[in-house]
C-alpha positions as a Python dict, from the first residue, in 0.01 Angstrom:
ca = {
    (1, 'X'): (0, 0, 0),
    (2, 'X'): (-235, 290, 66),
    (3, 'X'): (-489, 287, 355),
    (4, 'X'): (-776, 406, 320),
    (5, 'X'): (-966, 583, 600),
    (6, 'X'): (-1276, 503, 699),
    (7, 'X'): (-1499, 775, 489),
    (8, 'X'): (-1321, 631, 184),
    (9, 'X'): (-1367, 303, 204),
    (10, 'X'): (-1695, 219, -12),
    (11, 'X'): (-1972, 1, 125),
    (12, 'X'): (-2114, -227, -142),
    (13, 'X'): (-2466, -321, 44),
    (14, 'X'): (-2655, -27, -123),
    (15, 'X'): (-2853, -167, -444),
    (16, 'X'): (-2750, -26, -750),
    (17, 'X'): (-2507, 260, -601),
    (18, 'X'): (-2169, 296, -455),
    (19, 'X'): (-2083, 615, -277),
    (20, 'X'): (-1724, 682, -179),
    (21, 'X'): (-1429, 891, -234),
    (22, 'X'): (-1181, 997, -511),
    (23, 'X'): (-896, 736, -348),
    (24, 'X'): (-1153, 466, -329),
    (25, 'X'): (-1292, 485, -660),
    (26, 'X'): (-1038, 266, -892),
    (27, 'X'): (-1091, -50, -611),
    (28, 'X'): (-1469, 23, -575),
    (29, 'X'): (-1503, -32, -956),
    (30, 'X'): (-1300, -388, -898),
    (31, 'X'): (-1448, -512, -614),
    (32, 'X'): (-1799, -467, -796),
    (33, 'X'): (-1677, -635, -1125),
    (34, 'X'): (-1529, -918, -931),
    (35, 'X'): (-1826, -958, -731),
    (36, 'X'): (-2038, -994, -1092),
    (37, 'X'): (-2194, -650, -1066),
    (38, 'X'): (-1989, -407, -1256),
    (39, 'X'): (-2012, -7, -1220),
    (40, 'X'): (-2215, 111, -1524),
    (41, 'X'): (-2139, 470, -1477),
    (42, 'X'): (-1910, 708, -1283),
    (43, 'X'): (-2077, 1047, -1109),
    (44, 'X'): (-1765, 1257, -1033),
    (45, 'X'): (-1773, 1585, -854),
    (46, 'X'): (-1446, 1761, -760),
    (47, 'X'): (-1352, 2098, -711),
    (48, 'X'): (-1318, 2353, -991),
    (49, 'X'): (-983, 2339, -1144),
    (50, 'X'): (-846, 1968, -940),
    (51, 'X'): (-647, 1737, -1144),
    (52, 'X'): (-656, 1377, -1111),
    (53, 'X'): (-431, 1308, -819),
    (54, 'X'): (-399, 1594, -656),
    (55, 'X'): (-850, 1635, -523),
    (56, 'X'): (-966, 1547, -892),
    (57, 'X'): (-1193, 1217, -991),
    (58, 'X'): (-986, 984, -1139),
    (59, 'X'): (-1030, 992, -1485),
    (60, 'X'): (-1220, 630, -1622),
    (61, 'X'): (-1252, 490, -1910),
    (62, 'X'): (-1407, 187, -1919),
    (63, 'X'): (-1755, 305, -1811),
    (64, 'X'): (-1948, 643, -1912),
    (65, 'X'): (-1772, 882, -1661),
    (66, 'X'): (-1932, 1250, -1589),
    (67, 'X'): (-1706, 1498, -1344),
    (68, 'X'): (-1877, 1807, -1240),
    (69, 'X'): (-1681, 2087, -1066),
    (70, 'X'): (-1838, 2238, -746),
    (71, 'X'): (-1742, 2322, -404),
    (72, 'X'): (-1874, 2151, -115),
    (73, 'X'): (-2033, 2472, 34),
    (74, 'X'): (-2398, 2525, 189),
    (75, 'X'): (-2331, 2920, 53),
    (76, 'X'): (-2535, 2964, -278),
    (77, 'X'): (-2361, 3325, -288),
    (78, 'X'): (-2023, 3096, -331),
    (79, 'X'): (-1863, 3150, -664),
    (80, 'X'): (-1841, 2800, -699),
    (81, 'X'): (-2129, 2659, -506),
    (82, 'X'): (-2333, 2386, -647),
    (83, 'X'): (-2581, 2521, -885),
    (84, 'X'): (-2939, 2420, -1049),
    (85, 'X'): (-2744, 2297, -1365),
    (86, 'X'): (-2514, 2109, -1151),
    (87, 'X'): (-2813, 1858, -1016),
    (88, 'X'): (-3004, 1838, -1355),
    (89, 'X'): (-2696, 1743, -1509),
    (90, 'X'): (-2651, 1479, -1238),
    (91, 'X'): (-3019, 1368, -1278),
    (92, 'X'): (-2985, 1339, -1633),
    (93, 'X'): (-2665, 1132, -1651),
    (94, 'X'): (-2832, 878, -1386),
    (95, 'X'): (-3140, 854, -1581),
    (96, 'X'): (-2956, 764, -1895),
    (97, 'X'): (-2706, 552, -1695),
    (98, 'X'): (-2947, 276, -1526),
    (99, 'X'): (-2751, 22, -1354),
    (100, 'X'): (-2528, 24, -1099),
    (101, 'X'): (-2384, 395, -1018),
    (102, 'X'): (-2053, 492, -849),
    (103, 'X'): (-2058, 851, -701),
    (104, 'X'): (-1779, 1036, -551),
    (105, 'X'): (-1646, 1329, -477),
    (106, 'X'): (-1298, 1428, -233),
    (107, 'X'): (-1457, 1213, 35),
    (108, 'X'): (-1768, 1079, -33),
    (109, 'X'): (-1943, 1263, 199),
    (110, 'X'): (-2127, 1572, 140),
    (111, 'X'): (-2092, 1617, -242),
    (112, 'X'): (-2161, 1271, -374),
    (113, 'X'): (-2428, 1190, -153),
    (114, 'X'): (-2644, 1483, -193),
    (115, 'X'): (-2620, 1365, -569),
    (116, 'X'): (-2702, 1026, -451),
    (117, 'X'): (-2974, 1138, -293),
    (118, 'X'): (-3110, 1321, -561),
    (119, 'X'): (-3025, 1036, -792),
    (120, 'X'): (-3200, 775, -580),
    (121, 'X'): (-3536, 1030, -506),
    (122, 'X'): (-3545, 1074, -865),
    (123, 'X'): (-3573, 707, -958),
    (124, 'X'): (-3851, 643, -634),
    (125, 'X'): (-4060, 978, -713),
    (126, 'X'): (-4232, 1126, -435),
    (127, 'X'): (-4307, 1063, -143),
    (128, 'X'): (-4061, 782, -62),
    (129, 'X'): (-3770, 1055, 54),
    (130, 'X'): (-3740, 883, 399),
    (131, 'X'): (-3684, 563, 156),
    (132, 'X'): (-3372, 733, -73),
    (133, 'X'): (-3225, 900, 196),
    (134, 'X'): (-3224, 502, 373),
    (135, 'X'): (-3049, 393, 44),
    (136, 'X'): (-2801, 669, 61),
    (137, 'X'): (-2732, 581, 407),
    (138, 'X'): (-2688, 256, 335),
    (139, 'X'): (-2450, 255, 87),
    (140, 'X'): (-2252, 561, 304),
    (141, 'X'): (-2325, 537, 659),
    (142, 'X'): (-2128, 862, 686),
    (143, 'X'): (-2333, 1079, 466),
    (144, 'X'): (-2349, 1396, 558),
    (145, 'X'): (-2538, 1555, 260),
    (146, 'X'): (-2486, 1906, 83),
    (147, 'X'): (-2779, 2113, 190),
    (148, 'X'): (-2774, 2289, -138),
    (149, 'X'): (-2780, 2019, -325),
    (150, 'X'): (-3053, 1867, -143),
    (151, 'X'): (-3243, 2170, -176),
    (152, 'X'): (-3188, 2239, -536),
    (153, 'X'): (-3304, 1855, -595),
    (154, 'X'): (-3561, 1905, -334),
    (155, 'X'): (-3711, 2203, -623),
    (156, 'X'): (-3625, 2085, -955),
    (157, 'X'): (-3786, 1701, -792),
    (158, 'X'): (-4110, 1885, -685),
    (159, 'X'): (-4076, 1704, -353),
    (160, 'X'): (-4211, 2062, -165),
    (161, 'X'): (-3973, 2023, 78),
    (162, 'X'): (-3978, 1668, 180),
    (163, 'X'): (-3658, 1578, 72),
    (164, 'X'): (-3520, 1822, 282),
    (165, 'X'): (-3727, 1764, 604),
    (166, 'X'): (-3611, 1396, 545),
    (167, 'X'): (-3270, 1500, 591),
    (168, 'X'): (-3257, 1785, 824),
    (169, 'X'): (-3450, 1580, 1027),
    (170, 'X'): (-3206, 1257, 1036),
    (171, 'X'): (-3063, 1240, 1392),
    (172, 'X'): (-2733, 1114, 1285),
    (173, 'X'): (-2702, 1385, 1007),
    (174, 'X'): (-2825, 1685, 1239),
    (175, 'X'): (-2568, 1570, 1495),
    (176, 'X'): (-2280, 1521, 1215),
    (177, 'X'): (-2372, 1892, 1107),
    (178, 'X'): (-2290, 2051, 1436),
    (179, 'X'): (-2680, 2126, 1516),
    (180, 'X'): (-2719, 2378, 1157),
    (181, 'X'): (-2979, 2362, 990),
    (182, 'X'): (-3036, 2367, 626),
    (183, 'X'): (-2974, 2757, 440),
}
């Protein structure tokens, strides 16, 4: 039997969306079918070049599955930071997939649930930032999100910056980020 630690573990409060990481993702998608509310599509980021087992998403088949391969930096100068295309392919796949959405990356923390949160601000339009970053929390009370992602979204949204004020100024996520702010 594997454990899972605690940032792996899915919480399956959040309406419509399941945040978690790449070991959690296979029981996440269980527990929601057997609780009548199956997974209608799987958001996968993982680090350029991973393979399933070894820091890749598990591959799924059951359910439309996109994997997108960034690194979970805050460095746009990164080779492999997350990039513009990287959140409007995200956007896209949630606006086709409506439903309930898994998202995960290596630990469900910073990757997945700046995508979440992009996701989630997407489908509430703006002004209700304060109100998508609550979902995100909600369905990961660890999230830390990527402040690249958040500020990419935070453009290609039009939010003008509120997304990112929403988050920068969340008291658990400041204090989780050691105090930095966003780049």
């Amino acid at each position: 039997m594997t454990l899972l630690r605690a940032w792996e573990a899915p919480v399956y409060d959040a309406e419509n969306l399941l945040i978690c990481g790449c070991r959690a993702v296979r029981s996440a998608m269980a527990a929601s079918v057997r609780a009548g509310q199956p997974i209608a599509a799987v958001l996968s980021l993982q680090s350029p070049g991973a393979i399933e087992g070894s820091g890749g998403a598990p591959r799924i088949g059951t359910v439309p599955q996109l994997v997108l391969e960034c690194e979970d930096t805050a460095d746009a100068d990164h080779p492999h930071a997350p990039r513009l295309h990287h959140v409007e392919a995200a956007l896209a796949f949630g606006r086709e997939h409506g439903g309930k959405l898994l998202v995960h990356c290596h630990l469900g923390i910073a990757r997945s649930t700046g995508m979440a949160l992009a996701i989630v601000a997407d489908r509430l339009g703006r002004g209700r930032e304060d109100e998508a970053l609550a979902q995100v929390l909600k369905a990961r009370p660890c999230a830390t999100p990527n402040p690249l992602i958040v500020t990419l979204a935070d453009g290609l949204l039009g939010h003008r910056g509120a997304l990112t004020t929403a988050v920068e100024g969340h008291p658990d996520i400041f204090r989780r980020r050691g105090g930095l702010t966003f780049p």
